[in-house]
MARBA-3410 file (N, C-alpha, C, O; in Angstrom, 1 decimal):
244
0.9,-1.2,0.0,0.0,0.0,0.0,0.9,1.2,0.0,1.8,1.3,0.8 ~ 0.6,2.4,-1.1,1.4,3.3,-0.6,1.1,4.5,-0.1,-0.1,4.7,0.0 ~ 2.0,5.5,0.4,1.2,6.4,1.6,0.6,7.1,1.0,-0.2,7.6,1.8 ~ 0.3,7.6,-0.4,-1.4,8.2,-1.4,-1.8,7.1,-0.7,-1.5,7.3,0.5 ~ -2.3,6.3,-0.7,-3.6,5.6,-0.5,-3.6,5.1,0.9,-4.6,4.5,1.3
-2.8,5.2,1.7,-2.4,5.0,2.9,-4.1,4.9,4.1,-5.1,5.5,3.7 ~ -4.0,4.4,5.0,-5.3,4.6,5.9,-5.6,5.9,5.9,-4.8,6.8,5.6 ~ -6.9,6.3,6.1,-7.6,7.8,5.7,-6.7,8.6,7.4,-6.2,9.7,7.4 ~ -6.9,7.5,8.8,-6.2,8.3,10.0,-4.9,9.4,9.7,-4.5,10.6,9.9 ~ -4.4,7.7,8.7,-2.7,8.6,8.3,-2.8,10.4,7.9,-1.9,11.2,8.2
-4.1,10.7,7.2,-4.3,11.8,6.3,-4.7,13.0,7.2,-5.1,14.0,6.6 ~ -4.7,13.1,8.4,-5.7,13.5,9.4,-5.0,15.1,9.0,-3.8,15.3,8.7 ~ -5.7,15.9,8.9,-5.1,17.5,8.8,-4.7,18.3,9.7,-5.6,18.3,10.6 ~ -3.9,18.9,10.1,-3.4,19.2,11.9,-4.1,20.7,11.4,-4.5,21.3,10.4 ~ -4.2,20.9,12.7,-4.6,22.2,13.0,-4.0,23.0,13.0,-2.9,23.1,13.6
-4.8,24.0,12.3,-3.3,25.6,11.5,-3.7,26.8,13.1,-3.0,27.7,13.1 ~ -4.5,26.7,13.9,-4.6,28.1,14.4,-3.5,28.3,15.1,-3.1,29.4,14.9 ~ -2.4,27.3,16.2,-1.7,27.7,16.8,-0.3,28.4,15.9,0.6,29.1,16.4 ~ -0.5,27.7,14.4,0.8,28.0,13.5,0.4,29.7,12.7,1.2,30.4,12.3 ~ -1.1,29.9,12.8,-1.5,30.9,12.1,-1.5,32.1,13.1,-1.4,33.2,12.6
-1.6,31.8,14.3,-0.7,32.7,15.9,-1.6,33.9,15.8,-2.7,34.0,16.1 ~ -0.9,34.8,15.3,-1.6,36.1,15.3,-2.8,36.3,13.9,-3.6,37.3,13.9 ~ -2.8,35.8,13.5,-3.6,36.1,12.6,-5.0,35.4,13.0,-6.0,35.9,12.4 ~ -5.2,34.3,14.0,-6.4,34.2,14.6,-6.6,35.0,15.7,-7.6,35.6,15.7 ~ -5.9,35.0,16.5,-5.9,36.4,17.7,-5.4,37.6,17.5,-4.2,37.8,17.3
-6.3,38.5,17.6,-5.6,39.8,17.0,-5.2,40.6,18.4,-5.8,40.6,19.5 ~ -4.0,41.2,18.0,-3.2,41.7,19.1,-4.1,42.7,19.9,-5.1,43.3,19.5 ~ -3.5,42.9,21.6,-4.5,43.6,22.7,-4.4,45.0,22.2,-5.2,45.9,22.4 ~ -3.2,45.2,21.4,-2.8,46.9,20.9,-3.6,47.2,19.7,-3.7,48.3,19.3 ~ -4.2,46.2,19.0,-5.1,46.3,17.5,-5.6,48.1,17.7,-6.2,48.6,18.7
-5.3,48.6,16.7,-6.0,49.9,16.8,-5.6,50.0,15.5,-4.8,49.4,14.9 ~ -6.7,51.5,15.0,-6.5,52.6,13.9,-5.6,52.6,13.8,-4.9,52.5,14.8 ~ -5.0,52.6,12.3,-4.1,53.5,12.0,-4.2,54.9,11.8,-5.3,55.5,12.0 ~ -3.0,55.7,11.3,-3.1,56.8,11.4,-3.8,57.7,10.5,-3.7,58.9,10.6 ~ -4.4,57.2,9.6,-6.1,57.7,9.0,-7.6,57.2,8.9,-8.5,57.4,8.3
-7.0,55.9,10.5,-8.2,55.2,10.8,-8.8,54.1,10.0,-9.9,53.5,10.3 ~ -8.0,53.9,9.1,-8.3,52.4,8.1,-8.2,51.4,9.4,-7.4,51.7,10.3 ~ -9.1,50.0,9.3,-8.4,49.1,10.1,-8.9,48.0,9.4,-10.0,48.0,8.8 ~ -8.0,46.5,9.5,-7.8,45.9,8.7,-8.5,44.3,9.0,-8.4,43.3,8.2 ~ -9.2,44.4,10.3,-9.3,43.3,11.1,-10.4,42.4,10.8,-10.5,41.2,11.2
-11.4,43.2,9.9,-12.4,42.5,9.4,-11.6,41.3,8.2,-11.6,40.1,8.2 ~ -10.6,42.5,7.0,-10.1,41.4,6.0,-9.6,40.1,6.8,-9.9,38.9,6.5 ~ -8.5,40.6,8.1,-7.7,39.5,8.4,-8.6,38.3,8.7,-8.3,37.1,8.4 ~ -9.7,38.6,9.3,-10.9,37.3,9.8,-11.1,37.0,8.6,-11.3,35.8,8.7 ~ -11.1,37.1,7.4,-11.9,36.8,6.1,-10.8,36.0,5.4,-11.2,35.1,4.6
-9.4,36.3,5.7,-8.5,35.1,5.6,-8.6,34.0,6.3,-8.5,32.9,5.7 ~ -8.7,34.2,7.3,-8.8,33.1,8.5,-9.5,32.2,8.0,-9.2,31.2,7.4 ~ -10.9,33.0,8.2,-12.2,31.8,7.8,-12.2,31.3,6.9,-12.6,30.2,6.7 ~ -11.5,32.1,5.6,-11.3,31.1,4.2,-10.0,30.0,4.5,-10.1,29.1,3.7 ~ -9.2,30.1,5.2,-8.2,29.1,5.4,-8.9,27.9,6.0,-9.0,26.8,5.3
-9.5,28.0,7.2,-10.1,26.9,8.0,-11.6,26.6,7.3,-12.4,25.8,7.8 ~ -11.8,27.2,6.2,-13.0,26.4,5.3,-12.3,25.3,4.5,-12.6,24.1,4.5 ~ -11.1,25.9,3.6,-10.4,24.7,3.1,-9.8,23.8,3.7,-9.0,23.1,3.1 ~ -10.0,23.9,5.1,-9.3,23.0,5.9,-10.4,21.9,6.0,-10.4,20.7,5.9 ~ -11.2,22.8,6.3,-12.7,21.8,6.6,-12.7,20.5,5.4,-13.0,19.4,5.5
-12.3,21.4,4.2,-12.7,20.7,2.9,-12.0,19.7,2.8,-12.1,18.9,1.9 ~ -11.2,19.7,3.4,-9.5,18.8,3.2,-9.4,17.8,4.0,-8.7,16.7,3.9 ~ -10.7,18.5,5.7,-10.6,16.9,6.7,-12.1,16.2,5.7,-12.0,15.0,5.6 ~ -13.2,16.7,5.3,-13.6,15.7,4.6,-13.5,14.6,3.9,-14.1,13.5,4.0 ~ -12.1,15.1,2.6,-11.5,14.4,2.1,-11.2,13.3,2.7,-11.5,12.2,2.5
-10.3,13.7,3.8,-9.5,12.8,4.7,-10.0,11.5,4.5,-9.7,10.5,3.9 ~ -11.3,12.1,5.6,-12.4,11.4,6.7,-12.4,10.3,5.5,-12.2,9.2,5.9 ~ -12.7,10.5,4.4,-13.5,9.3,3.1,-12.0,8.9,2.7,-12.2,8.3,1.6 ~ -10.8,8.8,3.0,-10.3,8.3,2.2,-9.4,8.5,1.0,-8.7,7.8,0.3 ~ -9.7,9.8,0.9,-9.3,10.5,-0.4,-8.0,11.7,0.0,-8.2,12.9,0.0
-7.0,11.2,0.4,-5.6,11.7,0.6,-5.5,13.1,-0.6,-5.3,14.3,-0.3 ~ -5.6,12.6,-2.1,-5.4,13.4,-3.0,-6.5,14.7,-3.0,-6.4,15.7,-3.7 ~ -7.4,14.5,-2.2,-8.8,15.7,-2.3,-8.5,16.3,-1.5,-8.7,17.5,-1.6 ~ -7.8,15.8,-0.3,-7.4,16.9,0.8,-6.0,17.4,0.8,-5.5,18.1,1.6 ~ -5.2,16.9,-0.2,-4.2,17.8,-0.9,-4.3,19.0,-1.2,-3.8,20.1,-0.8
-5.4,18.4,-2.4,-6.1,19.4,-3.3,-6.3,20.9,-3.0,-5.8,22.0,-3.4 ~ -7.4,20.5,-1.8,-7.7,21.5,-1.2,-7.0,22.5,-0.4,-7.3,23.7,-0.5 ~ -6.3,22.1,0.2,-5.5,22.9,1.1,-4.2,23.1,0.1,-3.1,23.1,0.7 ~ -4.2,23.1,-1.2,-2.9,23.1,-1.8,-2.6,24.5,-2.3,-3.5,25.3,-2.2 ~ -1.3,25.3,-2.9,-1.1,26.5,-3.2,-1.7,26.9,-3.9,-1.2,28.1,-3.9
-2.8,26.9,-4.9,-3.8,27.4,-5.6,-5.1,28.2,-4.7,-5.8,29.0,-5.3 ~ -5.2,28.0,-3.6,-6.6,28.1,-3.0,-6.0,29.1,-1.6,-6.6,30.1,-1.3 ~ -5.0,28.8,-1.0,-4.3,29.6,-0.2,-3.8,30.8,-1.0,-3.9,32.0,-0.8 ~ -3.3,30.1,-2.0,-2.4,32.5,-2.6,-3.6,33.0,-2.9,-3.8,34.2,-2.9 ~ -4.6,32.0,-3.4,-6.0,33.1,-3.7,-6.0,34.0,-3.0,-5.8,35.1,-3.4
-6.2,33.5,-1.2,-7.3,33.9,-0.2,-6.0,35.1,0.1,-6.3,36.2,0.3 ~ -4.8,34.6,0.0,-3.8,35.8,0.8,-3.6,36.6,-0.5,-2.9,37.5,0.0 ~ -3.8,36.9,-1.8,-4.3,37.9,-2.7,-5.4,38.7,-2.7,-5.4,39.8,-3.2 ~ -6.3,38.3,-2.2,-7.6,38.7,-2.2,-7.8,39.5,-0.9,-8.7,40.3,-0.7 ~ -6.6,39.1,0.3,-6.9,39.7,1.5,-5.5,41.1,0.7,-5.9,42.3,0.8
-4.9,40.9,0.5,-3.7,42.0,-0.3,-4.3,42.8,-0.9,-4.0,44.0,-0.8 ~ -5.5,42.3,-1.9,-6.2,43.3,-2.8,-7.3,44.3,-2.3,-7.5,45.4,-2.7 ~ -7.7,43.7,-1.4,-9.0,44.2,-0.5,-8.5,45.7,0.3,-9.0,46.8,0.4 ~ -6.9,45.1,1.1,-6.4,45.7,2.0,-6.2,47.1,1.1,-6.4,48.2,1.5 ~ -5.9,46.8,0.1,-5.1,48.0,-0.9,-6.1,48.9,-1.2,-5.9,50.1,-1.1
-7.2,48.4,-1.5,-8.5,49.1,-1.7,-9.4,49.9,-0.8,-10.1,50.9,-1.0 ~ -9.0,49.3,0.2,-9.3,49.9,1.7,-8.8,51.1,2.4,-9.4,51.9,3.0 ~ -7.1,51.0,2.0,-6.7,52.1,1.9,-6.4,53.1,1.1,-6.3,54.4,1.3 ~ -6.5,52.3,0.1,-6.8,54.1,-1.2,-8.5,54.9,-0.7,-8.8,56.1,-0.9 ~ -9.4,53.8,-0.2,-11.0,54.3,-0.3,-10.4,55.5,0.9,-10.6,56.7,0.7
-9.8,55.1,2.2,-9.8,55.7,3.4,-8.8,57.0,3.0,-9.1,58.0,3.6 ~ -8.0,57.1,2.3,-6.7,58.2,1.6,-7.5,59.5,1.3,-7.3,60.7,1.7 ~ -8.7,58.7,0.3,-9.1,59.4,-0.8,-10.4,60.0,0.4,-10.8,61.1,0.1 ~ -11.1,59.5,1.5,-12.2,60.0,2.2,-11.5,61.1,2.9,-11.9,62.3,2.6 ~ -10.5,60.8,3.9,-9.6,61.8,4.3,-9.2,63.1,3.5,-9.1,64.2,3.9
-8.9,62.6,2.1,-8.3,64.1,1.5,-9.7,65.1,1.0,-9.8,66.3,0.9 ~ -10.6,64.2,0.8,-12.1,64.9,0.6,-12.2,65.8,1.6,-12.4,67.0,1.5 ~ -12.3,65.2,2.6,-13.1,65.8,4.4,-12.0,67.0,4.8,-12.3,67.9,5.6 ~ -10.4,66.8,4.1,-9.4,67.7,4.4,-9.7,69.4,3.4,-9.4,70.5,3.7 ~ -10.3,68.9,2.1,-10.4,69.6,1.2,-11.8,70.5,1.4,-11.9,71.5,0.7
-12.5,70.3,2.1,-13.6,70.5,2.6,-13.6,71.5,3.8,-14.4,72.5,4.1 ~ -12.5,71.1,4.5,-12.1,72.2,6.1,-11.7,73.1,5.2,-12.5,74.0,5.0 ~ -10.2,73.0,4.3,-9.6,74.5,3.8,-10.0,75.1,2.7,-9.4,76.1,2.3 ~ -11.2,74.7,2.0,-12.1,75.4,0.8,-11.0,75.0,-0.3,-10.9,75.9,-1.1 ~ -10.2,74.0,-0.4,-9.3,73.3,-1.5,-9.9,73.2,-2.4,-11.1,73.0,-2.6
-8.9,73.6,-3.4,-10.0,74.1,-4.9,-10.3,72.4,-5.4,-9.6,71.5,-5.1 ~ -11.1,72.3,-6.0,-11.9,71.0,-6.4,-10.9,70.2,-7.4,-10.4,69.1,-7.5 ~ -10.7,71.4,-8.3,-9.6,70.8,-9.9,-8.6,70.3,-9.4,-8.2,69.3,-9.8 ~ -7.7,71.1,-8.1,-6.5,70.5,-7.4,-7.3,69.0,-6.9,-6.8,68.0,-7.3 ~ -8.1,68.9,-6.4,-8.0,68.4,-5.6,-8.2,66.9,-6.3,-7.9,65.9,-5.7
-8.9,66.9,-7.9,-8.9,65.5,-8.4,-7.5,64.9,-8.7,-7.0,63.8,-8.8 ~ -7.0,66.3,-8.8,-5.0,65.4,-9.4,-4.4,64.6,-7.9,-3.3,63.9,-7.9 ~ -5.5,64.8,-6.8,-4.0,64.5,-5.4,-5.3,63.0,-5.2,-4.9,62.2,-4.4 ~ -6.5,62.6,-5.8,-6.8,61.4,-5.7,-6.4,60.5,-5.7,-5.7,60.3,-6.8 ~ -6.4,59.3,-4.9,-6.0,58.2,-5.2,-6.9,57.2,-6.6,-8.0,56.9,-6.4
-6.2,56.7,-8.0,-6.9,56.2,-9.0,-6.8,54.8,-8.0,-6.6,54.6,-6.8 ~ -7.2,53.6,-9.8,-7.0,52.3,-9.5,-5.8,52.2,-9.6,-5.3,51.2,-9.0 ~ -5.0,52.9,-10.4,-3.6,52.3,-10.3,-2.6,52.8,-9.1,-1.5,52.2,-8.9 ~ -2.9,53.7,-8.5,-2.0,53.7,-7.2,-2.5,52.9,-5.8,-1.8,52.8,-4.8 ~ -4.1,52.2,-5.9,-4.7,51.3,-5.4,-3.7,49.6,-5.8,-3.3,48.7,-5.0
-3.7,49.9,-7.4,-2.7,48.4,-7.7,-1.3,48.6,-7.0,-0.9,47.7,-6.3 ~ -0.5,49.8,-7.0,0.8,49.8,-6.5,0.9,49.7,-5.3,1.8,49.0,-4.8 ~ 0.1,50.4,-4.6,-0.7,50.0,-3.1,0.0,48.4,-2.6,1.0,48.1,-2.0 ~ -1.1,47.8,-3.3,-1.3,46.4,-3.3,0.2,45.7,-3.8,0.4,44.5,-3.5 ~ 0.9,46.2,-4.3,2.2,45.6,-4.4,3.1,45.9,-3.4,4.0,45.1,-3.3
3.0,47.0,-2.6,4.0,47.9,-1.5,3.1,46.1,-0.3,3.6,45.1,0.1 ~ 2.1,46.6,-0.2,2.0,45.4,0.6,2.1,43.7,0.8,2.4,42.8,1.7 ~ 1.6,43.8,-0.6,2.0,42.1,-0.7,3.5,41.7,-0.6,3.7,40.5,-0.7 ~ 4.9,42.8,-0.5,6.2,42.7,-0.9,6.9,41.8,0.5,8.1,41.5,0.5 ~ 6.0,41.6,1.3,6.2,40.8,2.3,5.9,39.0,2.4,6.2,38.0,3.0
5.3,39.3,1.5,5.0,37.6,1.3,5.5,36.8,0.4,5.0,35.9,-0.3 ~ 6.9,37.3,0.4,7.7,36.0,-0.4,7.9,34.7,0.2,8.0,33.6,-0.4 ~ 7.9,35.1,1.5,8.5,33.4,2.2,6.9,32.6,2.2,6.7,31.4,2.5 ~ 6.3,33.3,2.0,4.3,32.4,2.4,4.7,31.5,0.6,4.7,30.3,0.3 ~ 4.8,32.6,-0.4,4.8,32.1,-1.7,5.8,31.1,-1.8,5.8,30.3,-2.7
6.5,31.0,-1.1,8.1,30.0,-1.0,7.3,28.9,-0.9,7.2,27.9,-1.6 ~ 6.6,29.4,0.6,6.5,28.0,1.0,5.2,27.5,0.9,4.8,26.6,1.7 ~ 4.4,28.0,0.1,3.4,27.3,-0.8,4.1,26.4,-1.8,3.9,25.2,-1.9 ~ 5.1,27.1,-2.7,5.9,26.6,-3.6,6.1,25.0,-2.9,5.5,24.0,-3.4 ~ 6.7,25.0,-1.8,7.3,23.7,-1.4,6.2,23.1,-1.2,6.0,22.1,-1.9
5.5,23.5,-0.5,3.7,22.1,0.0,3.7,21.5,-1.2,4.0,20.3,-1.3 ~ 3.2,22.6,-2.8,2.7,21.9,-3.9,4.3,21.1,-4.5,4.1,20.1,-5.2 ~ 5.3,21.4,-4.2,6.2,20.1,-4.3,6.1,19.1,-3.9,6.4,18.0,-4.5 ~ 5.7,19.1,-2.4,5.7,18.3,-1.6,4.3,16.9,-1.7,3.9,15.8,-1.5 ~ 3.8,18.4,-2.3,2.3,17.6,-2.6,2.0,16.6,-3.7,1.1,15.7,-3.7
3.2,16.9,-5.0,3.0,16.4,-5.9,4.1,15.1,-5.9,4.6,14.6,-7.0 ~ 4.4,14.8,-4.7,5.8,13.9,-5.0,5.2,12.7,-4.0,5.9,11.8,-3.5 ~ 3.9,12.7,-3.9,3.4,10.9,-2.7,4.0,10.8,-1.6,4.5,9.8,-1.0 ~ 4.1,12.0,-1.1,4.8,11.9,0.2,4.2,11.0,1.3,3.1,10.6,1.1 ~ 5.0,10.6,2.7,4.2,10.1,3.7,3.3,11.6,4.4,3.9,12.7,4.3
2.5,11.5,4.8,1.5,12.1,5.4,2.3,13.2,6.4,2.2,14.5,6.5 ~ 3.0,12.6,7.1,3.8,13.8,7.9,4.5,14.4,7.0,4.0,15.5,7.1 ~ 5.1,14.5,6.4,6.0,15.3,4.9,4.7,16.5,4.5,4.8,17.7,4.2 ~ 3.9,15.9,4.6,2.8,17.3,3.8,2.2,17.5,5.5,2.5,18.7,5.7 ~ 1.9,17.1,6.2,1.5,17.9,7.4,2.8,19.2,7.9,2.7,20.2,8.5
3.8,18.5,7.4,4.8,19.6,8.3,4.9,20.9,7.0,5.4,22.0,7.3 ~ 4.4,20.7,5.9,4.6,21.4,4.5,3.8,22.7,5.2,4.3,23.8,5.4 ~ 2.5,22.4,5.5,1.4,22.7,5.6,1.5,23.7,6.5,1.2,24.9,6.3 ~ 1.8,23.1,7.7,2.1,24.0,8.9,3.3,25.0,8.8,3.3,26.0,9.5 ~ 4.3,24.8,7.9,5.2,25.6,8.0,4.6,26.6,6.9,5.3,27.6,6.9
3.8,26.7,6.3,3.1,27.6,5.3,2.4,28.3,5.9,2.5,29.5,6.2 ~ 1.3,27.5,6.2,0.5,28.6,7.9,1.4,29.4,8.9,0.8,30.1,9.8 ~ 2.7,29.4,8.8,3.2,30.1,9.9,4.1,31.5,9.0,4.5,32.6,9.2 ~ 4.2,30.5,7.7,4.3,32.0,6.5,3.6,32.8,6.7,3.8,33.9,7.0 ~ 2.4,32.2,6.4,1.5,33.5,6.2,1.1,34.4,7.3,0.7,35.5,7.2
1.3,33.7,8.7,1.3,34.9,9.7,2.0,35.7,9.4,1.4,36.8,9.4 ~ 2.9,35.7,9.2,4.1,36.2,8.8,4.0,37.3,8.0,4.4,38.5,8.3 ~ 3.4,36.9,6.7,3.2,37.5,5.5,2.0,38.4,6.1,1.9,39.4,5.3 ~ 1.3,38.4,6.8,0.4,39.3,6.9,0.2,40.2,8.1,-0.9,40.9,8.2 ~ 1.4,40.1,9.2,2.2,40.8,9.7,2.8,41.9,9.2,2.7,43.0,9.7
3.6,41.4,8.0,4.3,42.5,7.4,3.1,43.5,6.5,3.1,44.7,6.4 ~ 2.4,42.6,6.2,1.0,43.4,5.6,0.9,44.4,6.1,0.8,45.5,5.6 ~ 0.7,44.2,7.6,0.3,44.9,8.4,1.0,46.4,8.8,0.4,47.5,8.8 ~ 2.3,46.1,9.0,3.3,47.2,8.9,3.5,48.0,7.6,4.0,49.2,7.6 ~ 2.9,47.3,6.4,3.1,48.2,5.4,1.9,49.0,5.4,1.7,50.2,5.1
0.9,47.9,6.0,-0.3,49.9,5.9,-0.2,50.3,6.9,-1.3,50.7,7.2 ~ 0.9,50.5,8.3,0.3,51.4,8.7,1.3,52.5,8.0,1.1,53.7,8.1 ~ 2.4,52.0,7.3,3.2,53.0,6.3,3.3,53.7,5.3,4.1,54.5,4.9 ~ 2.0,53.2,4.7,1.2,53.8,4.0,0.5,54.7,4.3,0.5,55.8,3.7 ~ -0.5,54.4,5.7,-1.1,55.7,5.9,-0.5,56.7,6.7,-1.2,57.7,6.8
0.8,56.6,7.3,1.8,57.8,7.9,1.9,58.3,6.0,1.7,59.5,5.7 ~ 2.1,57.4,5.3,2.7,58.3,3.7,1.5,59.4,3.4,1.6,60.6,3.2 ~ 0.5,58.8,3.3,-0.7,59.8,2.9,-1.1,60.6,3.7,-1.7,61.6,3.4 ~ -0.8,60.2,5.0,-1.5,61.5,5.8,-0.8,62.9,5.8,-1.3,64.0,6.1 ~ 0.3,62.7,5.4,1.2,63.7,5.4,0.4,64.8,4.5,0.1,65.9,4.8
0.1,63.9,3.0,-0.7,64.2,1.9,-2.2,65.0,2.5,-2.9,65.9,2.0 ~ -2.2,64.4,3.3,-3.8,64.7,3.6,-3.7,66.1,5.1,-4.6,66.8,5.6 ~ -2.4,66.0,5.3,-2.4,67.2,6.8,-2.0,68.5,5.5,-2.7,69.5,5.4 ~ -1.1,68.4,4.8,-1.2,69.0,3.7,-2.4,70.3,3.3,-2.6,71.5,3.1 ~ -3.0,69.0,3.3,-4.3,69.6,1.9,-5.0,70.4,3.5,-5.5,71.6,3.6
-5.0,69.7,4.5,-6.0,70.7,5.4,-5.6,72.0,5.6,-6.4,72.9,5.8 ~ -4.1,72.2,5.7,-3.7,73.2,6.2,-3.1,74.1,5.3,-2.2,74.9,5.4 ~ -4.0,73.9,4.0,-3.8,74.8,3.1,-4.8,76.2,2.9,-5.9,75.9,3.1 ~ -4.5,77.5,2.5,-5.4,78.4,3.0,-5.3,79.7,1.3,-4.3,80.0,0.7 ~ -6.1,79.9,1.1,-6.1,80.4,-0.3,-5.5,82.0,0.0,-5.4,82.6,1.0
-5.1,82.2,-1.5,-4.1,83.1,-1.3,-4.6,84.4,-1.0,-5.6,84.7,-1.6 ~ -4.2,85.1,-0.3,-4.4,86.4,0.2,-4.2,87.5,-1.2,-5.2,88.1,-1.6 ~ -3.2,87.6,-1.8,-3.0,88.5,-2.8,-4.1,88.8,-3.5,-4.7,89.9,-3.4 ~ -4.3,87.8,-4.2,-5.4,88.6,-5.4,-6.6,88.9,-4.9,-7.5,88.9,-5.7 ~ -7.1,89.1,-3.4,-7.7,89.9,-2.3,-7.3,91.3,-2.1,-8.2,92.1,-2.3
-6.1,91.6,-1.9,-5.6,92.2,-1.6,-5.2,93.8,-3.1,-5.2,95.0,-3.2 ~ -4.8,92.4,-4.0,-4.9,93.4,-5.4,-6.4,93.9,-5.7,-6.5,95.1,-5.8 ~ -7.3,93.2,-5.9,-8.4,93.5,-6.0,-9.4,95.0,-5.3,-10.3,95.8,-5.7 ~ -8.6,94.9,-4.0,-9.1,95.9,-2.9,-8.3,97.0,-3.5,-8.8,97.9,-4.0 ~ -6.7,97.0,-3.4,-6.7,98.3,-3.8,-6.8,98.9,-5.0,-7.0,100.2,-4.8
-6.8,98.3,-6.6,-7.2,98.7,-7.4,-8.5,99.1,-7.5,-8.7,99.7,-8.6 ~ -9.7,98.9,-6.5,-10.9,99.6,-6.2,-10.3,100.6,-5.7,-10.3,101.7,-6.3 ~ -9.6,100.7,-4.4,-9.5,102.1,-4.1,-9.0,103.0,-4.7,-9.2,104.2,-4.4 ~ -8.1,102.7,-5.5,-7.6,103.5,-6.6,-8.2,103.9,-7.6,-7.9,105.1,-7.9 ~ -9.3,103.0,-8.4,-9.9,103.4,-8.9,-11.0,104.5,-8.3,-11.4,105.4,-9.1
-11.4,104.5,-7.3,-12.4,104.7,-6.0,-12.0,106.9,-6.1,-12.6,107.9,-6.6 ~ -10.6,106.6,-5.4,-9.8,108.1,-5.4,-9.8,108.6,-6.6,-10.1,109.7,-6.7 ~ -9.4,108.0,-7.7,-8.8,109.1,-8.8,-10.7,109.6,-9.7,-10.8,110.5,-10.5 ~ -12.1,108.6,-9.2,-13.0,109.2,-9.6,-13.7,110.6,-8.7,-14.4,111.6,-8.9 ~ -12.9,110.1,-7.5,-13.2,111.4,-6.8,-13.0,112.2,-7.0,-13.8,113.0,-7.5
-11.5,112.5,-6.9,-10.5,113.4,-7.8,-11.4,114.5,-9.0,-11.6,115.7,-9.0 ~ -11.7,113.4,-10.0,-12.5,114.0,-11.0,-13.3,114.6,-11.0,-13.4,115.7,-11.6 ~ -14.3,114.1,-10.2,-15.9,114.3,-9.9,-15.2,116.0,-8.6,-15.7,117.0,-8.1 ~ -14.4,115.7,-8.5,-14.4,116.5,-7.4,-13.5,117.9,-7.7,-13.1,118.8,-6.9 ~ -13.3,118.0,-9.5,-12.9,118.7,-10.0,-11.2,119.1,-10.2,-10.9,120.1,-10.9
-10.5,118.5,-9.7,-9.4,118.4,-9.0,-8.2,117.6,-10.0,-7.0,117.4,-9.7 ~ -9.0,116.9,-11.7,-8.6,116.8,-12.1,-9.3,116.8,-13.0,-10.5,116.7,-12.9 ~ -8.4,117.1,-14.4,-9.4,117.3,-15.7,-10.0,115.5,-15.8,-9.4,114.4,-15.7 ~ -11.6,116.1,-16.3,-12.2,115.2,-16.6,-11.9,114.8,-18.2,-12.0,115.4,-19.3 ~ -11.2,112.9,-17.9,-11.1,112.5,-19.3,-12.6,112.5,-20.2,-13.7,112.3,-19.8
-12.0,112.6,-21.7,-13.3,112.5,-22.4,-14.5,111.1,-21.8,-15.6,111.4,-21.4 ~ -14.0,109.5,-21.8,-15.3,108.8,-21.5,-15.9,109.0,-20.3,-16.9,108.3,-20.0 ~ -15.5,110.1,-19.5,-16.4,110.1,-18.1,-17.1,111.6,-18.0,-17.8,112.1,-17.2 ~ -16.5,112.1,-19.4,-17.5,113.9,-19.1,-19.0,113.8,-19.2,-19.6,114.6,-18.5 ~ -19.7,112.9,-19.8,-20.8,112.4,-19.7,-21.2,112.5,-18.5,-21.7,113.5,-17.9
-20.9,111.1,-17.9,-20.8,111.1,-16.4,-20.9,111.9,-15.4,-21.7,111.8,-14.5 ~ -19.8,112.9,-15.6,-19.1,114.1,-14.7,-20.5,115.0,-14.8,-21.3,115.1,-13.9 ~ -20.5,115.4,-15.9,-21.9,116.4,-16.4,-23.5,116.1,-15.6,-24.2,116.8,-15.0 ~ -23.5,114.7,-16.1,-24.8,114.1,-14.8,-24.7,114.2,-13.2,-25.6,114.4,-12.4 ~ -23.5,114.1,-13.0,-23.0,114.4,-11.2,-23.6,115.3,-11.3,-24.8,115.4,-11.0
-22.6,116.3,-11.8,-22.5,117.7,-11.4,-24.1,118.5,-11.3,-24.4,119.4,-10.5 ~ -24.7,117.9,-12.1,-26.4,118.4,-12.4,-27.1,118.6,-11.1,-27.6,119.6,-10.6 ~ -27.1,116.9,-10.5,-27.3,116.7,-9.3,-27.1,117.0,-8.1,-27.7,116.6,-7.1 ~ -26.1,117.7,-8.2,-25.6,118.6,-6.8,-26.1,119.7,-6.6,-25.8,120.4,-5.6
END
């Protein structure tokens, strides 16, 4: 008999939460970052998608089918769930960038045209998403190895220990996740303390006012006889003068 087809016990799936560490328990310090994005919903949403395919994999087991519970828990279905938690996160924080620089543009009467150029698009949402995912080489490594490990009929402990050392990647990997947004939103907020404490310009207030009063004095002047009245305002001058 060989260990693919080995007793279904042999196949038993160990349990990833103690190797997944922080990523099921979220730390006592969990808070906002520094534009208040927080990330704790995605991180459960990895979780639960990990221990669903886990579920799917002790089914397998349970029946016998070593190769189904490979399958399942193999590097195709994991980089999904940790891309999709990477894509989400990235999205999350361009939505929170871009709410912030609105609500900032809003306090200092920030001119609107400026203010579409300092938006975050979809593509600095994708580069986002690459500044953060740049921590998860060793999860991708060591996916790499499971599905080696997976494709080579290993004995059952050979892919249990694959497995778990991959789950302790990805805490890992989404750890650093984590550090990269909160450095992301120190990057934008800067962008966004910016735009609040921007205040429109005084000058062309200032020019406006006194070229009224200049213009203001030299009709007095006129009207006040004190200077020859030019030809387009003798009209004018003549109607004053009537009036007094």
């Amino acid at each position: 008999m060989s260990p693919r087809t080995g007793a279904a016990g042999h196949w038993l799936v160990p349990e990833l939460g103690p190797s997944l560490g922080r990523l099921v328990v979220a730390p006592a310090d969990s808070s906002e970052g520094p534009l208040g994005a927080r990330l704790d919903d995605i991180r459960l949403r990895l979780v639960t998608g990990v221990f669903e395919l886990a579920g799917a994999a002790r089914s397998f087991a349970a029946t016998g089918d070593p190769d189904g519970a490979v399958s399942s828990l193999g590097r195709p279905g994991l980089l999904a769930l940790y891309e999709r938690a990477v894509e989400t996160a990235a999205e999350r924080l361009a939505a929170t960038v871009n709410a912030q620089l609105h609500s900032a543009a809003d306090e200092a009467r920030f001119p609107a045209s400026r203010l579409r150029r300092l938006l975050l698009t979809s593509d600095d949402a994708r580069a986002i998403a690459a500044r953060l995912g740049s921590g998860g080489a060793g999860f991708v490594a060591a996916l790499d190895t499971l599905d080696q490990v997976g494709r080579s009929r290993p004995a059952p402990g050979a892919w249990q220990e694959a497995l778990l050392a991959a789950a302790r990647r990805l805490e890992s990997a989404w750890l650093a996740l984590e550090v990269s947004a909160e450095q992301e939103q120190h990057r934008w907020r800067a962008e966004v303390m910016r735009v609040r404490a921007w205040r429109r310009p005084a000058w062309p207030l200032w020019l406006v006012t006194l070229v009224v009063l200049g213009l203001a004095g030299y009709l007095g002047l006129v009207l006040g006889g004190y200077v020859r009245v030019p030809g387009p305002l003798a009209d004018f001058a003549a109607w004053w003068w009537l009036r007094l």
